[in-house]
PLY file of the C-alpha trace (Angstrom):
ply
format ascii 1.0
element vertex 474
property float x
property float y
property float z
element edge 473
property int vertex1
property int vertex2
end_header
92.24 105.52 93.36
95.28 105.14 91.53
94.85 100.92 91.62
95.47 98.01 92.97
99.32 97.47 94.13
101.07 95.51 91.22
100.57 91.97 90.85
98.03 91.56 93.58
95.89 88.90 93.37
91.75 88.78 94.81
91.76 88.93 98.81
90.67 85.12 99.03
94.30 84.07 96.95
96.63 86.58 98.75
94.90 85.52 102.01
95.47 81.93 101.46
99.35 82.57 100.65
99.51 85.14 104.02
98.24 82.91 106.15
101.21 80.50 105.85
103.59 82.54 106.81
103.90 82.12 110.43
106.24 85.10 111.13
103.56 87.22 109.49
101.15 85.90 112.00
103.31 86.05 115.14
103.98 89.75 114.52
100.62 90.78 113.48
98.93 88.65 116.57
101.12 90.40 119.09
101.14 93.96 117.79
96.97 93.54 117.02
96.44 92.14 120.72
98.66 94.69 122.25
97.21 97.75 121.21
93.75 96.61 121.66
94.08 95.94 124.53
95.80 99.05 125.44
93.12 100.87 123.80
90.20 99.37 125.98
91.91 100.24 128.92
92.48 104.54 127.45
88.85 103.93 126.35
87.47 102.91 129.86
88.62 105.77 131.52
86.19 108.11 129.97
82.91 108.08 131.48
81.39 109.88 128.52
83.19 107.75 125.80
79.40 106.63 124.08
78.49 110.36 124.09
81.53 111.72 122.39
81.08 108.43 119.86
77.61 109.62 118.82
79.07 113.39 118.96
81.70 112.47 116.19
79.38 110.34 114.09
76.51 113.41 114.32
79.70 115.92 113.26
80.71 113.72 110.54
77.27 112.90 109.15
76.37 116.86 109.03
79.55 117.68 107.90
78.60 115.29 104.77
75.33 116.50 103.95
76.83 119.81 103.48
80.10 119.21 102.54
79.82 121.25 99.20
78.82 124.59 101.39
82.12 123.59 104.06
84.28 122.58 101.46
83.76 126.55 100.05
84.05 127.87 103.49
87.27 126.55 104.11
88.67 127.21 100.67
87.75 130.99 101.38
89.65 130.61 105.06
92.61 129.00 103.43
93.30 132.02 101.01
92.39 134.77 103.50
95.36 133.05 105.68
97.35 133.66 102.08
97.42 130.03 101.25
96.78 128.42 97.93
93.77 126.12 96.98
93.89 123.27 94.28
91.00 120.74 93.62
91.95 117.39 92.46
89.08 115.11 90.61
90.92 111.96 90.65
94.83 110.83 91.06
96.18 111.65 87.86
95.30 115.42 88.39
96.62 115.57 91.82
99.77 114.05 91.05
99.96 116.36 87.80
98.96 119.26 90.31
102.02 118.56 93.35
104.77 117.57 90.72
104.22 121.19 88.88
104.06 122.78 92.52
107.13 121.05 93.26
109.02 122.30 89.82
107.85 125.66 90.27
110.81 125.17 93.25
113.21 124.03 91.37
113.62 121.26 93.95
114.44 117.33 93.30
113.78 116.51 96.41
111.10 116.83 98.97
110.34 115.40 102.55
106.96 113.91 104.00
105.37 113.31 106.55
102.64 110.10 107.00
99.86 110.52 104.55
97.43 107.85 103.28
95.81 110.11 100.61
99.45 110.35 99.01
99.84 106.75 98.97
96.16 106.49 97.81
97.16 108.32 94.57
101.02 106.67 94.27
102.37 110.04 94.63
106.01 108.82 95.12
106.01 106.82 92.05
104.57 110.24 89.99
107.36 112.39 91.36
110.07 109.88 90.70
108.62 109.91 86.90
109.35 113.63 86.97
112.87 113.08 88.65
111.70 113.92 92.27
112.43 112.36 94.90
110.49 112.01 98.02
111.57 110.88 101.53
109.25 109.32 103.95
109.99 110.65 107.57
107.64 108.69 109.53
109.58 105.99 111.34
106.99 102.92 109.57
106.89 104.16 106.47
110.97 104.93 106.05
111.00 101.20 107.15
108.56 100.66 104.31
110.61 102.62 101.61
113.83 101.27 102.67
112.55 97.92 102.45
110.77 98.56 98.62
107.81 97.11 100.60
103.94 98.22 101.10
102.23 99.73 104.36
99.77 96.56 105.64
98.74 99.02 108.31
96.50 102.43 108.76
98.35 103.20 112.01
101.59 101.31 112.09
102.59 100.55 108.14
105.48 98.21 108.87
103.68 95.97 111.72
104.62 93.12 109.75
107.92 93.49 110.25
109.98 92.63 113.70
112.64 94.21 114.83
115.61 91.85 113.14
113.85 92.27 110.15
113.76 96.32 110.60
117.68 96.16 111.53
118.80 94.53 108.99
116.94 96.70 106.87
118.38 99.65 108.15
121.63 98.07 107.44
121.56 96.88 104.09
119.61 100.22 102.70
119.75 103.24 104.42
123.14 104.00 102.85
121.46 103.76 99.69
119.35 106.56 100.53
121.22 109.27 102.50
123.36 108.45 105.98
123.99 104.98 106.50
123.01 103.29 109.81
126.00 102.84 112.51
128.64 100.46 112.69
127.39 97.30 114.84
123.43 98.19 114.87
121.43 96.08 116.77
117.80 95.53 116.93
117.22 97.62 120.25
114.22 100.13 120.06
116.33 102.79 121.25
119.18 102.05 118.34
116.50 102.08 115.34
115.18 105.02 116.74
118.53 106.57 116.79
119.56 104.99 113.58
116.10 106.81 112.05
116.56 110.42 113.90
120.44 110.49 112.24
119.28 109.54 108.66
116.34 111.59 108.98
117.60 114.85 110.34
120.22 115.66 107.01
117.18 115.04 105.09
115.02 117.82 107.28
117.63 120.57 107.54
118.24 119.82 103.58
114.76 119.80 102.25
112.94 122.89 100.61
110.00 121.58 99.91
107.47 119.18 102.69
104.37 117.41 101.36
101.63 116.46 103.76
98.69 115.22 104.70
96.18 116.31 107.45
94.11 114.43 109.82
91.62 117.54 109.68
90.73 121.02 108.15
88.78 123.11 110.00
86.61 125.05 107.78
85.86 128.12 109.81
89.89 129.08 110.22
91.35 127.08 107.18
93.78 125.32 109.91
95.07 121.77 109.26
95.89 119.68 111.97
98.44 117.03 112.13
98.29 113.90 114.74
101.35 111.99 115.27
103.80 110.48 117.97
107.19 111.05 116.65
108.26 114.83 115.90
109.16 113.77 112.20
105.94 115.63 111.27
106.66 119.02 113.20
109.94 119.15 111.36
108.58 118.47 107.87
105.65 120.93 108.64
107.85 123.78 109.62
111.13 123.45 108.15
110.98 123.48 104.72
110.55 126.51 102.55
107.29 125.53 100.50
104.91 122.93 102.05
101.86 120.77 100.05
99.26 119.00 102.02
97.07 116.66 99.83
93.99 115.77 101.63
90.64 114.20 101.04
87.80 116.21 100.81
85.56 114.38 103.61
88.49 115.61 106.46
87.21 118.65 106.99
84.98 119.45 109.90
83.20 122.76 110.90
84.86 124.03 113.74
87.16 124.32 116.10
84.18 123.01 118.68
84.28 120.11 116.66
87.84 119.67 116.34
87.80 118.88 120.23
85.75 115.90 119.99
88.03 114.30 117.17
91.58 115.12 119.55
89.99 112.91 122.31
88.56 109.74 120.74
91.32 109.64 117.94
94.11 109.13 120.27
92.34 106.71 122.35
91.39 104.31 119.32
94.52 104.66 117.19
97.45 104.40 120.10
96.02 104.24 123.15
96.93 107.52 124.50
95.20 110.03 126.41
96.15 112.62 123.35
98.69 112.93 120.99
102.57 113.25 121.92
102.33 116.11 118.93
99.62 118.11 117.53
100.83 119.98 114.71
97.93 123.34 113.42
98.73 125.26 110.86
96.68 128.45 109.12
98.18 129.71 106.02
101.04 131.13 105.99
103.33 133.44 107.94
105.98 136.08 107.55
107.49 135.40 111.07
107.72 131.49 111.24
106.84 127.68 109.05
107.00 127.81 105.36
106.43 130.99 103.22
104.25 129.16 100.61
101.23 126.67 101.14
99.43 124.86 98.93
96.39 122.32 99.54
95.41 119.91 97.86
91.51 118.67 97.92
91.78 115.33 96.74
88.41 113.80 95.69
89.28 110.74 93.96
85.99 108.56 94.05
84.76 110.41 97.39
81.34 111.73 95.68
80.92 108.43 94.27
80.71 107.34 97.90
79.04 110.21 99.22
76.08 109.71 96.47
75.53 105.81 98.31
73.04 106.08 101.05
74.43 103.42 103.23
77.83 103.85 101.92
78.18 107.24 102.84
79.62 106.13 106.29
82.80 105.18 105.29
83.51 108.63 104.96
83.08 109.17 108.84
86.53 107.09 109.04
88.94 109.25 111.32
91.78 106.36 110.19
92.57 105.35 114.33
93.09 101.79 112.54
90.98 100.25 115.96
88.59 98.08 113.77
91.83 96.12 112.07
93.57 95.52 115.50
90.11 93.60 116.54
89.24 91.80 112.98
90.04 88.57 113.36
90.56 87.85 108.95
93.10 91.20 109.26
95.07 89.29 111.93
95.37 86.43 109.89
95.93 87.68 106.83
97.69 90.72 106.95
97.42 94.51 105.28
98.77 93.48 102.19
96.50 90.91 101.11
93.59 93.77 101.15
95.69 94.98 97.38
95.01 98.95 99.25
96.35 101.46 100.93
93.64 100.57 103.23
93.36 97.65 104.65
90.92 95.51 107.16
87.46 96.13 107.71
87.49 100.09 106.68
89.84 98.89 103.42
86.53 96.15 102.76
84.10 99.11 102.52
86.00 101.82 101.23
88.18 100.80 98.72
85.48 99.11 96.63
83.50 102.80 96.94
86.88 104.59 95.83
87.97 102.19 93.04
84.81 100.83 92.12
84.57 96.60 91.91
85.22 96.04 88.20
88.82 94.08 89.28
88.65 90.65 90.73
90.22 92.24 94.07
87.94 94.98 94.44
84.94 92.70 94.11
86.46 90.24 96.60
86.99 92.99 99.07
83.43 93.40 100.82
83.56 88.97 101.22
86.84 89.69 103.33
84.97 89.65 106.46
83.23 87.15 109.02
80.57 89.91 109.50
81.25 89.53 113.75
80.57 93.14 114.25
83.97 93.80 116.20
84.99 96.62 114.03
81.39 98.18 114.25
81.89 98.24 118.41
85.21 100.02 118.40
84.65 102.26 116.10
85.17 106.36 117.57
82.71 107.41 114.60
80.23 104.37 114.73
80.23 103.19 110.80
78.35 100.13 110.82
80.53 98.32 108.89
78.94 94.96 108.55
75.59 96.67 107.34
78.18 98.07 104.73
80.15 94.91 103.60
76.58 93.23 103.28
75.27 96.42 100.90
78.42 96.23 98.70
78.15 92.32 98.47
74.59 92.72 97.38
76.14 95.06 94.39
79.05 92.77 93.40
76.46 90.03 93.08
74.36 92.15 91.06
77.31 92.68 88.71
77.26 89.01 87.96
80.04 87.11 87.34
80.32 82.96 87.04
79.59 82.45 90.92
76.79 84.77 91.18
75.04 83.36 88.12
75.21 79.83 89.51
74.32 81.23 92.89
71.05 82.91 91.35
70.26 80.23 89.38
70.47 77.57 92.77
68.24 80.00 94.29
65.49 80.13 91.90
65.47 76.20 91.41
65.33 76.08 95.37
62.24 78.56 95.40
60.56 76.66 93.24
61.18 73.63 94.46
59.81 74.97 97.89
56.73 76.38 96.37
55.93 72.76 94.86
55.09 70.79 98.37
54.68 67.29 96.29
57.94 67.62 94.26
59.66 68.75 97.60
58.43 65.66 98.82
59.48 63.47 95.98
63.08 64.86 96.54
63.37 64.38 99.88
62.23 60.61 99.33
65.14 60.06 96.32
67.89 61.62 99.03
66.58 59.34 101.91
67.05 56.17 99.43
70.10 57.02 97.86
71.93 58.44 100.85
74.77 55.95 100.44
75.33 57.25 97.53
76.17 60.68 98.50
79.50 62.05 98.60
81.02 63.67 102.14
82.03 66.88 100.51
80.96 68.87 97.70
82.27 69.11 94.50
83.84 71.68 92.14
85.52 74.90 93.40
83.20 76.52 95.34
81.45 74.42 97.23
84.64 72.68 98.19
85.93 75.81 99.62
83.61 75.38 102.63
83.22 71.36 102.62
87.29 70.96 102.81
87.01 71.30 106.36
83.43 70.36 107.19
81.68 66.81 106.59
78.38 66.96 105.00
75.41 66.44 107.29
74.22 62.02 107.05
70.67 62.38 105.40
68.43 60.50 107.57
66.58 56.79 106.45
63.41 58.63 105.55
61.86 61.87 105.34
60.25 63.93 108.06
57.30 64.12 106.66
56.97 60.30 105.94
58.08 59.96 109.64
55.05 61.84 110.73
52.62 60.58 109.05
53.67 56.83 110.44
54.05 58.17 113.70
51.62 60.98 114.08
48.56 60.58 112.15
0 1
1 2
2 3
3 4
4 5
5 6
6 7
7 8
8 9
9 10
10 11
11 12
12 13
13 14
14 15
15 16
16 17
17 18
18 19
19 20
20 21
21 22
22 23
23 24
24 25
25 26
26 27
27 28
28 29
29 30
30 31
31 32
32 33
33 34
34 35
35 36
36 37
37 38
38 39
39 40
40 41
41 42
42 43
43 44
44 45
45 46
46 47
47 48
48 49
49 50
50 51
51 52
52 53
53 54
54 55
55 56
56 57
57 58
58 59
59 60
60 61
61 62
62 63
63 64
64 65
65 66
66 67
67 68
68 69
69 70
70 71
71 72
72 73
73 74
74 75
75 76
76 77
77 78
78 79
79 80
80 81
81 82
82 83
83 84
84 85
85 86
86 87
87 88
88 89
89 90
90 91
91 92
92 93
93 94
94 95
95 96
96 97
97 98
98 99
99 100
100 101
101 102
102 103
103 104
104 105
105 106
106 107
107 108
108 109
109 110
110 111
111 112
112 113
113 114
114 115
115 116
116 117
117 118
118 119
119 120
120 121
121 122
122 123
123 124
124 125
125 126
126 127
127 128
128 129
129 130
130 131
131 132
132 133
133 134
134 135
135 136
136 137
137 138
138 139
139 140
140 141
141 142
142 143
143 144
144 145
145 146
146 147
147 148
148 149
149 150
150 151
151 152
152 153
153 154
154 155
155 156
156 157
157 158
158 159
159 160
160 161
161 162
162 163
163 164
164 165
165 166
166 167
167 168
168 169
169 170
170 171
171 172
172 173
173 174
174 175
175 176
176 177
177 178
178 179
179 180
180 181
181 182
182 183
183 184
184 185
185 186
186 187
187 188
188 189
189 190
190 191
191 192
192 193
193 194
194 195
195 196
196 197
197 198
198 199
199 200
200 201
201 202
202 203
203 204
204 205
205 206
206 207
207 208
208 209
209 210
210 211
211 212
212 213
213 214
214 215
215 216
216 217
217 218
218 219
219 220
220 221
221 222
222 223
223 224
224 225
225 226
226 227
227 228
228 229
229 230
230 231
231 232
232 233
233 234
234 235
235 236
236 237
237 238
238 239
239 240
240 241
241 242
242 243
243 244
244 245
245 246
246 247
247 248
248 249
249 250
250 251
251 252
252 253
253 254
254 255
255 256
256 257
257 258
258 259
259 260
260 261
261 262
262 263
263 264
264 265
265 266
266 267
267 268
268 269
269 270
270 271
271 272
272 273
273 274
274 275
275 276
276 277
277 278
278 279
279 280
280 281
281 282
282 283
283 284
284 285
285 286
286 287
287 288
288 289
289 290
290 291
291 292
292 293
293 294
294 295
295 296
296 297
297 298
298 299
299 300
300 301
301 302
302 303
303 304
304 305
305 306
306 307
307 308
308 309
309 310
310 311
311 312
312 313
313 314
314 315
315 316
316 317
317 318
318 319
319 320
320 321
321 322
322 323
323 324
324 325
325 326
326 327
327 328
328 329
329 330
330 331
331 332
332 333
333 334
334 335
335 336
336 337
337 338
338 339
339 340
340 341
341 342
342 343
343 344
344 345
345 346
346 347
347 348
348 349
349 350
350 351
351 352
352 353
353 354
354 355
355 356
356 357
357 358
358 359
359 360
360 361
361 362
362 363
363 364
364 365
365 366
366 367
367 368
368 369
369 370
370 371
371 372
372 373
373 374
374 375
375 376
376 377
377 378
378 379
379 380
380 381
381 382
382 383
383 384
384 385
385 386
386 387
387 388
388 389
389 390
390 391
391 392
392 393
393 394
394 395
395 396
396 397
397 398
398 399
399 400
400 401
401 402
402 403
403 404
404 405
405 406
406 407
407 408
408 409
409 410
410 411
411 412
412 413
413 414
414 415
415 416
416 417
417 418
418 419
419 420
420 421
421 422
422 423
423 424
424 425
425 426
426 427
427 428
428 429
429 430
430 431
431 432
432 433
433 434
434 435
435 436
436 437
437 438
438 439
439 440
440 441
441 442
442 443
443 444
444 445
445 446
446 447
447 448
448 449
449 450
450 451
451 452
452 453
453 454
454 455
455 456
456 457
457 458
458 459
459 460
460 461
461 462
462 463
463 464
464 465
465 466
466 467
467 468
468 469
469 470
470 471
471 472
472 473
């Protein structure tokens, strides 16, 4: 990935700051509850719901084990349908790869529509180092570039903002960036919305170039399909002259048979909806209608690191519907941007640290960003276990080392010998019964405190079990 955003500290210090901000938490705790609950209602109403769960995790773990021979196929489909084919190893290339495309135009500016894998690289920032500019046309994420903020959301990137906040956004910046917002905005849905389409549609019916993502490929066609609940994404898709669609290599699935699964358990999970308001397909290109030049993009990016982990591997199933952060309880305290990623909550705790790797203090502190309750793991369209993950990555940040670790190794060992030694366990147990007045209520030093600074230690009793038993029992 292309790093951590700037200046972000490990989960467990941005966490602590988030968590006192009690407008953060009011608008995360009402958006998080809402759609959940929305979602187990759209969920219930499919009798079959389990089956097509295990369909889409059997899909997505075949597609894996072959994705070399799928990736091929639909690189072949892709240029039959007179489309282009570029493959990205890590950021750095694909930025290289889209600004050139973009050059080729002779176009400053370009449009997008909502893609994660663009934000995964920092594509914006690499096209505004080449003098390109790029306009996000997805109602969040305008609110998000208007505001010089960051997404803290798969589905809904500004759901940490209200709508006063959003208003006087629009107010104070669109101007700055094209049309300014009307005279005497309020914060009514229906006036942002309005605000947005005006702003938005100069910037469509200008624009020669579109970038995009793609929620899937089909390999057997080379068609890449588009979810989303707006329109924005239709008219970046089809207006512009030349479009790019950057996309990570573990979207694709095999066929169109297996698209269908995907287009009823993605809606569901991600907005509660029986399907999408728009589907957007496109194959290639076309004389008659859309753009007349298409490029993709396979982004890899730290993917093959991820496929090459056996238990890690299932982080690649992720469809992003966003359903396991609306039910994590540490995401609705804390908030997207405390996960320092693109991808926050539980699927941002398993697959960052894959993508990026868990040299950086965040990174490492990532897979410990959980209370392992197995929510995630039971809404999940694709079933990734991701507790069983989060408990495999800790076990590799602790074999890494570090201060903690070291002291946490070295505890163990003294208590496993200690254990193995039945008359110096004894002995112990006898100096802690007779100095127990001694003994402090909490912990000290920096760890331990962190889970004693709310919890009492336990009273050691007058004497040891054992000497109990034998006065009592012999």
């Amino acid at each position: 990935m292309s790093g951590t955003f700037i200046g972000m500290p490990a989960f467990p210090k941005a966490a602590h700051e988030a968590v006192r901000n009690s407008t953060l938490r009011a608008n995360l705790r009402h958006a998080t509850h809402t759609i959940r609950d929305k979602r187990a209602v759209a969920v219930a109403e499919l009798d079959d719901w389990a089956e097509l769960r295990e369909a889409g995790k059997q899909i997505k773990d075949h597609t894996l084990h072959r994705l070399d021979h799928y990736l091929v196929q639909l690189e072949e489909s892709v240029t039959a349908a007179g489309g282009t084919v570029h493959w990205a190893a890590d950021a750095a290339e694909a930025n290289r790869i889209v600004a050139d495309l973009v050059k080729a135009t002779g176009e400053t500016e370009v449009v997008k529509v909502k893609s994660m894998a663009t934000q995964e690289i920092g594509l914006n920032e690499a096209l505004e180092a080449e003098g390109i500019s790029a306009y996000e046309t997805d109602l969040a994420e305008l609110i998000v570039q208007l505001g010089e903020d960051r997404p803290s959301h798969i589905l809904v990137p500004a759901i940490h903002r209200n709508r006063g906040e959003i208003r006087d956004i629009f107010r104070s910046e669109m101007g700055k960036w094209g049309r300014s917002a009307p005279e005497g905005l309020t914060d009514s849905p229906a006036e942002l919305a309005e605000a947005a389409r005006l702003h938005l549609r100069e910037k469509f019916l200008r624009a020669k170039v579109g970038i995009s993502g793609a929620n899937f490929m089909v390999a057997e066609t080379g068609t890449l399909v588009v979810v989303e609940s707006e329109g924005n994404g239709r008219m970046c898709l089809t207006l512009p002259e030349t479009l790019i669609s950057v996309v990570g290599i573990e979207k694709v699935v095999p066929s169109w048979r297996d698209l269908e699964v995907f287009l009823q358990t993605l809606p569901r999970s991600s907005t509660a909806e029986r399907m999408n308001p728009y589907t957007s397909m496109w194959t290639g290109t076309s004389d008659d209608d859309g753009p007349s030049a298409f490029h993709l993009v396979l982004l890899d990016n730290g993917r093959t690191d991820a496929l090459a982990d056996e238990v890690g591997r299932q982080a690649l199933r992720c469809i992003r519907c966003s359903a396991c952060l609306n039910v994590c309880p540490v995401y609705e305290r804390a908030g997207g941007h405390a996960y320092g990623s693109v991808y926050p909550g539980p699927i941002g705790a398993i697959l960052t640290p894959q993508l990026r790797g868990t040299a950086s203090e965040i990174d490492a502190s990532l897979p410990y960003a959980s209370s392992l309750c197995g929510a995630c793991y039971d809404v999940c369209p694709v079933a990734i276990d991701i507790p069983e993950v989060l408990v495999h990555l800790r076990e590799k940040v602790a074999d890494q080392g570090g201060r903690g670790h070291r002291l946490e190794k070295a505890a163990i060992k003294a208590a496993g010998w200690v254990l193995d030694n039945p008359g110096v366990l004894a002995a112990g147990e006898r100096v802690a019964a007779r100095t127990r007045r001694l003994h402090p209520r909490k912990l000290p030093g920096p760890g331990a405190s962190r889970w004693t600074d709310s919890r009492d230690l336990p009273q050691m009793p007058a004497e040891p079990f054992r000497d109990w038993w034998k006065k009592n029992r012999t």
